[in-house]
N, C-alpha and C positions, 0 to 999 in steps of 0.2 A: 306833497310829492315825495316819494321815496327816493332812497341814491341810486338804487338802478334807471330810475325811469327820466332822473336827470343828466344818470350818463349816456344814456338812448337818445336821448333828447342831442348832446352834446354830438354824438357820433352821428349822427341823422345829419345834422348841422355839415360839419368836415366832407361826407357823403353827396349832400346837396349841393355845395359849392366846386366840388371837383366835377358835378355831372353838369351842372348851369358852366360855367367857366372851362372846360376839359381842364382841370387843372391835375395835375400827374402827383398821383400819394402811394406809398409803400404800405405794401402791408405785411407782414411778419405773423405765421399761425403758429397756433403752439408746437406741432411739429417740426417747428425751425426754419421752414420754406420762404424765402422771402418773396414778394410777386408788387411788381409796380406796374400800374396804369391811373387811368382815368376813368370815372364811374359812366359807365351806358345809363343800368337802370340799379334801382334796390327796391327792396319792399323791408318788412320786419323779419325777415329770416335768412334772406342772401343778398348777395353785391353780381352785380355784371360788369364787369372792368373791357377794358378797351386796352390791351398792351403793346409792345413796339413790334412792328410787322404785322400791324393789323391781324394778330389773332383777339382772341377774348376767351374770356373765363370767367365761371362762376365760381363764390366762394359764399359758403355757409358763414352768417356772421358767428355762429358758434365756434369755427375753428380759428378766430381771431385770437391771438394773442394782442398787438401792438398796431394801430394803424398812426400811421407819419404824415402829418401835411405838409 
């Protein structure tokens, strides 16, 4: 297994536990934006978070910089 696919691996993981538990992570894109919730759903290419005031938003995991548990 290559280092990407055990950092995928690794972030799937962080991902899964905030959508089974709602448990609330930051995330920081490289554009500097920071955006906190709790994961709805993901697949291999985006996030659906769940943020305060009941909105939601999608985020491409490519414009990840930083995710926070």
């Amino acid at each position: 297994m290559g280092e990407k696919e055990a950092m995928n691996m690794q972030q799937d993981e962080v991902l899964n536990e905030s959508q089974t538990n709602k448990k609330v992570i930051k995330f920081i894109l490289k554009n500097g934006v920071h955006m906190e919730g709790y994961v709805e759903a993901f697949d291999r290419y985006a996030v659906v978070i769940r943020q305060a005031g009941d909105k939601q938003a999608m985020i491409y995991k490519s414009a990840f910089s930083t995710v926070i548990a």
